[in-house]
N, CA and C atoms as an extended XYZ file, in Angstrom:
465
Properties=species:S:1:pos:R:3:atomname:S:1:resname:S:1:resid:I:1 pbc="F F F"
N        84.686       10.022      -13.186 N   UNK     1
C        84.997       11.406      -13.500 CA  UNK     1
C        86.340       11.760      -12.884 C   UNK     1
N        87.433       12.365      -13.454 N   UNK     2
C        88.354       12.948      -12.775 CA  UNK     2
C        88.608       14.435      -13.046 C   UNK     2
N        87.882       14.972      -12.380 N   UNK     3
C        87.901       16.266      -12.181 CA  UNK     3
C        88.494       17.046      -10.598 C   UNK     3
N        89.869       17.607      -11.199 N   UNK     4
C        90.520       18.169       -9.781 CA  UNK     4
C        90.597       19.654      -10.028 C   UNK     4
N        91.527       20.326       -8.957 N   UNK     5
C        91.662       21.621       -9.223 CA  UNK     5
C        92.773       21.856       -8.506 C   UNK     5
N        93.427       22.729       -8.739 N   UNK     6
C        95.050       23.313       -8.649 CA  UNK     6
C        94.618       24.764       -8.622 C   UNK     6
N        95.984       25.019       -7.632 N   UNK     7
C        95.886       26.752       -7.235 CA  UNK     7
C        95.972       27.484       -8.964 C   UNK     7
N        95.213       28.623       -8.661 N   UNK     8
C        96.327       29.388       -9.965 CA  UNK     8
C        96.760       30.022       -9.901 C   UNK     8
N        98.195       29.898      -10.931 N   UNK     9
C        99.590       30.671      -10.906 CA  UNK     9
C        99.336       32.061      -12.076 C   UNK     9
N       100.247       32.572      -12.117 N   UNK    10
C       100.612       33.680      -13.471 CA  UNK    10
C       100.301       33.047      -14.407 C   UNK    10
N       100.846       32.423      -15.090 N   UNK    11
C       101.013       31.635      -16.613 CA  UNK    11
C        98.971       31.162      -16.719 C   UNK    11
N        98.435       31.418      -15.608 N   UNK    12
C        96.922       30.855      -16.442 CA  UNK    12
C        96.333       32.149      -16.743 C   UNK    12
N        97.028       33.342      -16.226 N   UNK    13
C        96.055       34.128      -16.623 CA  UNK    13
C        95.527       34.778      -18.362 C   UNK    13
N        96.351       34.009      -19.265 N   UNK    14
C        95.347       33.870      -21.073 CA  UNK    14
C        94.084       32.951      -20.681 C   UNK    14
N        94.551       31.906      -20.019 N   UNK    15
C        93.127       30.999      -20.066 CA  UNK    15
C        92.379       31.253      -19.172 C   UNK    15
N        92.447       32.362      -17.592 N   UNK    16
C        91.590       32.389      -17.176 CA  UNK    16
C        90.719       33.991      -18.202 C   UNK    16
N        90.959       34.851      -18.683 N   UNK    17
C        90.663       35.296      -19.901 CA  UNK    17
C        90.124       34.968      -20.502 C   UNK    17
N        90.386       33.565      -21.501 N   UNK    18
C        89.874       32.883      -22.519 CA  UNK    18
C        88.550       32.263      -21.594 C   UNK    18
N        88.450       31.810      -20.535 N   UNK    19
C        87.028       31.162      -19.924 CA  UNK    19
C        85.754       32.653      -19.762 C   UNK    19
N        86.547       33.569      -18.928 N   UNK    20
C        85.688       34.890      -18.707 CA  UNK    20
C        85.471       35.827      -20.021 C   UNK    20
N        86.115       35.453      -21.066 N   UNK    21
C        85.628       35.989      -22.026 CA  UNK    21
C        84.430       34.976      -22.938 C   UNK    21
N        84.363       33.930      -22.660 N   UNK    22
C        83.664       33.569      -23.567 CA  UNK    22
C        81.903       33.670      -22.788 C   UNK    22
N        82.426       33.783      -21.510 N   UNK    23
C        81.333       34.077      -20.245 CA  UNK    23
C        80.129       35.523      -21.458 C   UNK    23
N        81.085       36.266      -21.098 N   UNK    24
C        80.809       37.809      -21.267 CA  UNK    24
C        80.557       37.668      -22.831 C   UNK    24
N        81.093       36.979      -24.201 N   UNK    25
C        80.808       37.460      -25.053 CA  UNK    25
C        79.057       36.303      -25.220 C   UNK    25
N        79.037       35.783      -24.613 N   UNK    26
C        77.953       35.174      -24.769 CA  UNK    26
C        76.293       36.329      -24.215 C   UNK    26
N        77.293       36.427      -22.995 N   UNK    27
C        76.432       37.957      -22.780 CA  UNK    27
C        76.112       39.291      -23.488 C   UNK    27
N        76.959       39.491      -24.402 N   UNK    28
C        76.851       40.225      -25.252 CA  UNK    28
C        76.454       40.619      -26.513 C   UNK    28
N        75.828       38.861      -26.848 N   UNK    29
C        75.271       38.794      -28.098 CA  UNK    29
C        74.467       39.869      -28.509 C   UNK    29
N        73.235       40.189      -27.481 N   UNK    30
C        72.275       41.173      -27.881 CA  UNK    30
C        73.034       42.324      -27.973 C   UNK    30
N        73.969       43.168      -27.675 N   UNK    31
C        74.451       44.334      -27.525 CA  UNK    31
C        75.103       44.230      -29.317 C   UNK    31
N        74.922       46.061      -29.370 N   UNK    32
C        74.551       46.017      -31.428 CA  UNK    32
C        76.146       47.202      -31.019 C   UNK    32
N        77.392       46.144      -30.693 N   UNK    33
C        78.987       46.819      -30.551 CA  UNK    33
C        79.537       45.932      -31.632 C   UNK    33
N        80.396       46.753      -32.130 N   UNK    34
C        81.438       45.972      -33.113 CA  UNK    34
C        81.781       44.914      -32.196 C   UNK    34
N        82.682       43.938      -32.936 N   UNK    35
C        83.497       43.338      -31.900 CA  UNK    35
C        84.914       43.899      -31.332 C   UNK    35
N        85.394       44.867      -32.356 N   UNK    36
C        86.242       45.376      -30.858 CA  UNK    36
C        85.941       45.988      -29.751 C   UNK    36
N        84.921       47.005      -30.102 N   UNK    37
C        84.210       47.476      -28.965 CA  UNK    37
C        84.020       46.145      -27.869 C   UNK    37
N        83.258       45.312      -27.927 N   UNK    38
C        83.137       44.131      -27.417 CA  UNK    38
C        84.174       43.433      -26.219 C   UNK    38
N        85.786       43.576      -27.210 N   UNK    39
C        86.511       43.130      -26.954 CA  UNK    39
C        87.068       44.331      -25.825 C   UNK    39
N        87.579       45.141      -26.116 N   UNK    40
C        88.009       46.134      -25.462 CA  UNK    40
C        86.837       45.986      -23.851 C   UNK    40
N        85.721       46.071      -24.281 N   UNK    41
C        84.727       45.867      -22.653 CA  UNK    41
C        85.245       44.764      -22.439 C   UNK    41
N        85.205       43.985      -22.409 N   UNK    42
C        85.268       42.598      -21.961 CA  UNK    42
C        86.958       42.474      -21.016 C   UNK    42
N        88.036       42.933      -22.025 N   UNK    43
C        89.488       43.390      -21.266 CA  UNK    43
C        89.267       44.053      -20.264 C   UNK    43
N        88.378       45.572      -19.942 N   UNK    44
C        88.284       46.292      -18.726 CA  UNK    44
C        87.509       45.662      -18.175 C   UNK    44
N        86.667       44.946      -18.300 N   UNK    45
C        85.911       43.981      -17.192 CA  UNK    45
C        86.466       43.308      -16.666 C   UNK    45
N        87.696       42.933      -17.232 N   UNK    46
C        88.291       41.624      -16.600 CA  UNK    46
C        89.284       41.875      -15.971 C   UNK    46
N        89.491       42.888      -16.299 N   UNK    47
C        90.930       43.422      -15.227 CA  UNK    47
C        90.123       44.174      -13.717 C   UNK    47
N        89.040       44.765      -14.081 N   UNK    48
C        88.477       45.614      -12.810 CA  UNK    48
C        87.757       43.994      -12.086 C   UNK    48
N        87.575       43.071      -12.749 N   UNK    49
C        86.597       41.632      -11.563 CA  UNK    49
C        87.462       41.571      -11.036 C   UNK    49
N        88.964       41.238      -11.687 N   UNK    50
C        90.101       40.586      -10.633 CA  UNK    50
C        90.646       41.725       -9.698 C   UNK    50
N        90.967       42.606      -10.213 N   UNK    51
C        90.934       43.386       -8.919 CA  UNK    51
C        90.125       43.356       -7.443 C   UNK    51
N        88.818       43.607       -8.756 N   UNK    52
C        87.599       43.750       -7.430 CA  UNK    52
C        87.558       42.246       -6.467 C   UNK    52
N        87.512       41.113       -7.003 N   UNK    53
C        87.882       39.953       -6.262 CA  UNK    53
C        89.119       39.981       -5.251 C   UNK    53
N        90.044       40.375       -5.855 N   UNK    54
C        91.271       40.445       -4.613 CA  UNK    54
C        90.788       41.363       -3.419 C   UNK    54
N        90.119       42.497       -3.913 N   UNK    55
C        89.881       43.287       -2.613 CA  UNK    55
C        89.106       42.802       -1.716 C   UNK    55
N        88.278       42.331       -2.361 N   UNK    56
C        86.988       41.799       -1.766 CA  UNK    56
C        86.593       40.307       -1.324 C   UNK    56
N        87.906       39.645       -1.580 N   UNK    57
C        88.005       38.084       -0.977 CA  UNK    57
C        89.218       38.060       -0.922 C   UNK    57
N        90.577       38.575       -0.507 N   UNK    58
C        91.562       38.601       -0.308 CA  UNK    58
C        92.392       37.069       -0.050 C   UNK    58
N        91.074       36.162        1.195 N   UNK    59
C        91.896       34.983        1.501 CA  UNK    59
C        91.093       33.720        0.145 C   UNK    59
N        90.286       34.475       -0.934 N   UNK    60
C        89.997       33.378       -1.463 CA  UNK    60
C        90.803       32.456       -2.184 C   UNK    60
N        90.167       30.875       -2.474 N   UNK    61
C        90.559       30.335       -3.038 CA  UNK    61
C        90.549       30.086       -4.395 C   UNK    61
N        91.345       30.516       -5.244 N   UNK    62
C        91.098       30.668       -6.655 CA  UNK    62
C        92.039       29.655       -7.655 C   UNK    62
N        90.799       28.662       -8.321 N   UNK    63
C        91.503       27.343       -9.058 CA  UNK    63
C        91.080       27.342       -9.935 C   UNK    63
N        92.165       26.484      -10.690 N   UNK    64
C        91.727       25.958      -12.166 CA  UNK    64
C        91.093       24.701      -11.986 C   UNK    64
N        90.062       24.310      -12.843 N   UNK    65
C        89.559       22.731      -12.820 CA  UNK    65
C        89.660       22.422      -13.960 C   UNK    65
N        90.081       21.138      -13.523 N   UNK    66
C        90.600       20.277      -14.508 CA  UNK    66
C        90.076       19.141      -14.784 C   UNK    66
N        90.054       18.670      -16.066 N   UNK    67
C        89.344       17.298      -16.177 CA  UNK    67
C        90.359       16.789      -16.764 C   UNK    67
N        90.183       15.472      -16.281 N   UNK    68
C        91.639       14.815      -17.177 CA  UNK    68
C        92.926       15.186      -17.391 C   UNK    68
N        93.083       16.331      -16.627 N   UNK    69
C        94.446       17.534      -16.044 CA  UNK    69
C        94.566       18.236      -17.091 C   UNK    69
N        93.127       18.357      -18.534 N   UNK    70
C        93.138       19.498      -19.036 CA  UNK    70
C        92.029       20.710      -18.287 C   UNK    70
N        92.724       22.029      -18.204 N   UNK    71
C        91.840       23.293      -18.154 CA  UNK    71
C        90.824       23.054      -18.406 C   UNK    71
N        89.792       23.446      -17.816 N   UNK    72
C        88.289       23.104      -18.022 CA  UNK    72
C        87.585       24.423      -18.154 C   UNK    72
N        87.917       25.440      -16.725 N   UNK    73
C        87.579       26.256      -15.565 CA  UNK    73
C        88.257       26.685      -14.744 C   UNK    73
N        87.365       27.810      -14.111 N   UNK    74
C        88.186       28.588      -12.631 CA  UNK    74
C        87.176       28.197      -11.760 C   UNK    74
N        87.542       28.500      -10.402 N   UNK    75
C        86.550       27.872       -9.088 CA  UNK    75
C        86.930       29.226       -8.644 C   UNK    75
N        86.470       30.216       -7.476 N   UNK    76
C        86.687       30.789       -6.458 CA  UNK    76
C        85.895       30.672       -5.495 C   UNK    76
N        86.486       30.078       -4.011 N   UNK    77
C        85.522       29.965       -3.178 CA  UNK    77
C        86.312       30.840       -1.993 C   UNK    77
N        85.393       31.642       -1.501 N   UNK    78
C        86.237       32.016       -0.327 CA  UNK    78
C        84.961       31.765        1.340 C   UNK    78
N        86.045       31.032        2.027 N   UNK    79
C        85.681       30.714        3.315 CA  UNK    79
C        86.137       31.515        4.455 C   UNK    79
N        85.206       31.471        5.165 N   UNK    80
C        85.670       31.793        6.533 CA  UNK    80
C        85.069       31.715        7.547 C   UNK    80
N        84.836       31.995        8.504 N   UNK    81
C        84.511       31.668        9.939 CA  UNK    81
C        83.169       31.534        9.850 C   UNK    81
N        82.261       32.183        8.857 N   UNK    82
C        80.808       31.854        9.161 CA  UNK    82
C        79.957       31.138        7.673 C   UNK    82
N        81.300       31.497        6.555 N   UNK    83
C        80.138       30.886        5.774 CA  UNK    83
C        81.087       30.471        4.644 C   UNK    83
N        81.271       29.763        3.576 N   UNK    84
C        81.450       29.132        2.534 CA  UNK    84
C        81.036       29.809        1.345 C   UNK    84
N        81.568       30.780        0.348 N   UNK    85
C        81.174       32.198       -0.330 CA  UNK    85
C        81.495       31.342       -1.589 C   UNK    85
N        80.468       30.630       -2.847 N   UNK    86
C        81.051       30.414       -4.099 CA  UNK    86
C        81.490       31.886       -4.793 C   UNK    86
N        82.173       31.904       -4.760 N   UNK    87
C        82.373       33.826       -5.276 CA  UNK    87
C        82.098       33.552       -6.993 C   UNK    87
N        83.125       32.764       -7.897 N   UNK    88
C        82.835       32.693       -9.308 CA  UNK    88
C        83.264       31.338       -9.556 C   UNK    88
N        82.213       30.356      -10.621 N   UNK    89
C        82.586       29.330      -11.074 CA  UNK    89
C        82.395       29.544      -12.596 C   UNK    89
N        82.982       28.987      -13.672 N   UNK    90
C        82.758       28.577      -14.739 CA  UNK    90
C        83.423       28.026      -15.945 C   UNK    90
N        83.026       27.423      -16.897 N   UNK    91
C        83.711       26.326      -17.393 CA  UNK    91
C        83.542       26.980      -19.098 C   UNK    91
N        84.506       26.492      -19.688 N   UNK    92
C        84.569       26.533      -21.357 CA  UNK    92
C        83.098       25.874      -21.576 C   UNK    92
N        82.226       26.466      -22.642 N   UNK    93
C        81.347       26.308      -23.448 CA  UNK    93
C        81.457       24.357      -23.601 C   UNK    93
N        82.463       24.111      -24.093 N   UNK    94
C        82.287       22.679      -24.430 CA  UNK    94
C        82.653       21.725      -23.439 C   UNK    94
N        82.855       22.235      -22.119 N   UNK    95
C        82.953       20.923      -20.936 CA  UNK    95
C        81.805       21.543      -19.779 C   UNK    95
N        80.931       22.072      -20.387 N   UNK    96
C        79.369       22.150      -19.568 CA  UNK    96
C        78.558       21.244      -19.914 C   UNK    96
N        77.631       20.741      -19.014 N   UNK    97
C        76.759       19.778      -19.172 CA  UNK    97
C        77.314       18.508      -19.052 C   UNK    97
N        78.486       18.136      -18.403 N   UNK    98
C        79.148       17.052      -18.369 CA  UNK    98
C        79.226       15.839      -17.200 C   UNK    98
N        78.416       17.242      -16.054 N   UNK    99
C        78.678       16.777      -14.816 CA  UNK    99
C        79.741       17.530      -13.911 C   UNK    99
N        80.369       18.533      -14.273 N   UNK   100
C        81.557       18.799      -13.945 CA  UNK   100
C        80.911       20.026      -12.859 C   UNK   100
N        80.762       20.358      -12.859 N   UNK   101
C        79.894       21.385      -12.213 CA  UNK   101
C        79.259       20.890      -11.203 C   UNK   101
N        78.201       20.258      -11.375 N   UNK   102
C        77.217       18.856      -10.443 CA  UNK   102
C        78.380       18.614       -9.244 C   UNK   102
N        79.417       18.178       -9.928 N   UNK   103
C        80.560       17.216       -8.794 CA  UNK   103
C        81.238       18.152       -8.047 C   UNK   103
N        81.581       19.440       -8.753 N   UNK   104
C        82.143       20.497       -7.646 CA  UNK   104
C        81.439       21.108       -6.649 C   UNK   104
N        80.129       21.327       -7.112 N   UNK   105
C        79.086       21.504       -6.181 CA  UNK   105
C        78.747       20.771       -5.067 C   UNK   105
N        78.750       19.537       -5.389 N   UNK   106
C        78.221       18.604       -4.351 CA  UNK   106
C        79.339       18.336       -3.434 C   UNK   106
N        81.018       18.598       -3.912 N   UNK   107
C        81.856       18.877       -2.829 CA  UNK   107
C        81.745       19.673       -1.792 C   UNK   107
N        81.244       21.209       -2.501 N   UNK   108
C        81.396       22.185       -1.654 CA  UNK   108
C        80.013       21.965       -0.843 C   UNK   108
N        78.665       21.295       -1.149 N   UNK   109
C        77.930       20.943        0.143 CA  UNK   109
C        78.264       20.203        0.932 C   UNK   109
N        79.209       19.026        0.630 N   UNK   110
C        79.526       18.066        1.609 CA  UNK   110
C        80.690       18.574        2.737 C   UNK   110
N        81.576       19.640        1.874 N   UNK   111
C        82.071       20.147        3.031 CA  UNK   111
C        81.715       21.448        3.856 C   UNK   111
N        80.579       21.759        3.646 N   UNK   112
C        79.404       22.778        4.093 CA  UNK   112
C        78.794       21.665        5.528 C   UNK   112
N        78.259       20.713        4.863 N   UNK   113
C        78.172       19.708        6.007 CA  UNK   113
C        78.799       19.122        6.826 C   UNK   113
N        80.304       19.372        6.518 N   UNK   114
C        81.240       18.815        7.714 CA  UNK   114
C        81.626       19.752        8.668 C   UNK   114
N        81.637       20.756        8.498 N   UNK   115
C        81.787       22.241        8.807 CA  UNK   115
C        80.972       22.898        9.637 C   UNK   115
N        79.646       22.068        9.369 N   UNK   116
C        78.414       23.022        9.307 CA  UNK   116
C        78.229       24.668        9.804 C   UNK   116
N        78.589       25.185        7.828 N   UNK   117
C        78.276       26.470        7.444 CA  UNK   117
C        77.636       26.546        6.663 C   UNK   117
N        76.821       27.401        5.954 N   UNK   118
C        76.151       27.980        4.946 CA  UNK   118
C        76.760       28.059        3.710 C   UNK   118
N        76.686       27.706        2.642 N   UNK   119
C        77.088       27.885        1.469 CA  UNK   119
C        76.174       28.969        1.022 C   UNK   119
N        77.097       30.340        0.393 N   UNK   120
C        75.816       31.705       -0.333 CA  UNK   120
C        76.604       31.774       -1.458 C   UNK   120
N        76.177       31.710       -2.624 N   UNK   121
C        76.327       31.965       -4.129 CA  UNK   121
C        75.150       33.107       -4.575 C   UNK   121
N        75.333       33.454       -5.505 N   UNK   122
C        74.916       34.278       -6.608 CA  UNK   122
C        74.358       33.778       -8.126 C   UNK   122
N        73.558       33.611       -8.703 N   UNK   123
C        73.169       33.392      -10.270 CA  UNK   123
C        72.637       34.287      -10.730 C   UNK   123
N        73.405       33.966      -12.326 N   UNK   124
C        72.083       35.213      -12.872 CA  UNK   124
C        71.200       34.435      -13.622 C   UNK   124
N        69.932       36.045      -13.362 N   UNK   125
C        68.796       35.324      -13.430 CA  UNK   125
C        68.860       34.196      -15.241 C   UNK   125
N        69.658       34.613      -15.915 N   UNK   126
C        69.334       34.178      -17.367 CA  UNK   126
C        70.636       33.026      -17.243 C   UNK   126
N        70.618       32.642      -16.340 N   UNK   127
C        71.195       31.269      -16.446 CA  UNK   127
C        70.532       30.311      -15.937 C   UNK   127
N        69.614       29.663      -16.670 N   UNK   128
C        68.843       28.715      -15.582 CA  UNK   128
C        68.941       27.606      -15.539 C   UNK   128
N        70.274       26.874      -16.418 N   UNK   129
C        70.850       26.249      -16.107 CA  UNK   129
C        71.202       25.338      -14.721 C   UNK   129
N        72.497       27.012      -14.394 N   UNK   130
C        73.079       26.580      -12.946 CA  UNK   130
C        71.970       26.648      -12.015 C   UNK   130
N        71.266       27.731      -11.832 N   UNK   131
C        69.837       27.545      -11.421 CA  UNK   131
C        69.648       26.349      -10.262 C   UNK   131
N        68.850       25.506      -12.049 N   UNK   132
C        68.569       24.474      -11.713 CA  UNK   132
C        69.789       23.131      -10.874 C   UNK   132
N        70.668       23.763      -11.513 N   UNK   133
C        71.712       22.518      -10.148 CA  UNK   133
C        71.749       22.760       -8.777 C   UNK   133
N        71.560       24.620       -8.835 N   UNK   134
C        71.371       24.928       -6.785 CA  UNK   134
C        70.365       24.904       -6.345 C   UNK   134
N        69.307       24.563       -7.605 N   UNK   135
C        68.169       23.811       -6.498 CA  UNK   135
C        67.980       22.753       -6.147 C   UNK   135
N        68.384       22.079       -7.103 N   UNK   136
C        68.327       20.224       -6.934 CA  UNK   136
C        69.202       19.696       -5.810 C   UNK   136
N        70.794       20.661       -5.341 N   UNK   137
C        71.511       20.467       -4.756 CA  UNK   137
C        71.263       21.272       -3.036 C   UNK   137
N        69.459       21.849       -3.191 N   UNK   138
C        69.269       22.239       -1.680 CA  UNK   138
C        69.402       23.440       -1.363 C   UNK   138
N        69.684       23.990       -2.438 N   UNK   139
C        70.079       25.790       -2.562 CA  UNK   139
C        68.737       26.527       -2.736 C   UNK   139
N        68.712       27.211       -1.329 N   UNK   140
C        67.316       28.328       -1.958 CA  UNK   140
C        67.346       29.961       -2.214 C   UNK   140
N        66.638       30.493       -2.705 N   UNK   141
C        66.676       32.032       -2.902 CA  UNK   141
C        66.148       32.688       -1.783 C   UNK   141
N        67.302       33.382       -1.509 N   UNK   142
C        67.494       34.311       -0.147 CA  UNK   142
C        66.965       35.732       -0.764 C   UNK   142
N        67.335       36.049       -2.092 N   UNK   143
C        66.928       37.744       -2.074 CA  UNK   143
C        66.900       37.633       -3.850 C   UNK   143
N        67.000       38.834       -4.498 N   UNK   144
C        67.912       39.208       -5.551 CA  UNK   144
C        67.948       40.694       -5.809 C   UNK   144
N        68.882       41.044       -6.879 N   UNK   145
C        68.515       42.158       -8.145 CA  UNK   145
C        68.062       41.962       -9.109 C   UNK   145
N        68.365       43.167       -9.934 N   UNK   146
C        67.685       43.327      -10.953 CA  UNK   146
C        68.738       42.123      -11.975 C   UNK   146
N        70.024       41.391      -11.904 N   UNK   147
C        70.808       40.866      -12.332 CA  UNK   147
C        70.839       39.185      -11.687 C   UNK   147
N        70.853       39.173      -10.279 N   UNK   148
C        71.161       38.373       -9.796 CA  UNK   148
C        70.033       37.552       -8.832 C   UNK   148
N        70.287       36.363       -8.528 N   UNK   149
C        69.713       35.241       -7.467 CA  UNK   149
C        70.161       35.266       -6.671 C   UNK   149
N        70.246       35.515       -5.138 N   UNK   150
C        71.135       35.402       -4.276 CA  UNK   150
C        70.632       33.869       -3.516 C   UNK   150
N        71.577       32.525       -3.679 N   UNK   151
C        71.071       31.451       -2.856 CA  UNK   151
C        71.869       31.215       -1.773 C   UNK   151
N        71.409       30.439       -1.210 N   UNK   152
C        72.183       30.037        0.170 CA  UNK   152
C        71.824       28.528        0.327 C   UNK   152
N        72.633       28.055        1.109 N   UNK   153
C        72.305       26.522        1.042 CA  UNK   153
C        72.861       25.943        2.809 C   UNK   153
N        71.962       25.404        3.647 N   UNK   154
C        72.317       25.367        5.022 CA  UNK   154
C        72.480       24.112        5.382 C   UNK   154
N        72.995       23.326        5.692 N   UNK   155
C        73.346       21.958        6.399 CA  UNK   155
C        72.444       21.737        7.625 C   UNK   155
């Protein structure tokens, strides 16, 4: 597998767009909105996450992943003194299920284990997918909402 990741610059922000939109319109299937309506939510969503991410993880780390040094995905992880925060991961529709995910994950436990800190992520509940990779990978449920899984994963 060669899957890396690189900071991101200006110039990704169409494709980090193009990944978080296809996030959200998948979410949106059930909702009975035109598609501009659609579209138009999906633009103010995406401008108020990144905001809200800068405020709210200021020193995070925010990458593109790459397979084969094409765009795949974004990573954001933000660390610090007590814990290892997956803030947002996710990948284009057609490079899921590949493993690609599996392998970034199992980085960020191994360096959870060198560290020894806590890894805490978030899922939602209607992905049970990823779910199932933070459990297999040692991740348990700490809490939730009405939206979300809150896991944690301890070395």
């Amino acid at each position: 597998m060669s899957t890396t990741l690189r900071p991101v610059c200006p110039e990704d922000e169409p494709f980090l767009y193009k990944v978080y939109s296809n996030v959200r319109l998948a979410e949106l299937a059930r909702v009975d909105w035109t598609p501009a309506e659609k579209e138009a939510f999906i633009q103010t969503q995406f401008s108020y996450r990144k905001q809200g991410y800068a405020n709210q993880f200021p020193q995070a780390d925010n990458s593109i992943i790459l397979s084969y040094n094409e765009p795949v995905g974004y990573m954001i992880i933000d660390r610090t003194e007590d814990e290892i925060c997956v803030v947002d991961i996710a990948l284009l529709p057609e490079h899921r299920n590949q493993g690609i995910g599996t392998f970034l994950m199992q980085e960020i436990v191994k360096e959870a284990e060198q560290v020894k800190k806590p890894v805490r992520l978030s899922v939602e509940k209607d992905n049970p997918g990823a779910f199932r990779l933070y459990e297999r990978l040692g991740f348990s449920v700490t809490g939730e909402d009405d939206i979300r899984l809150k896991m944690e994963y301890f070395p």
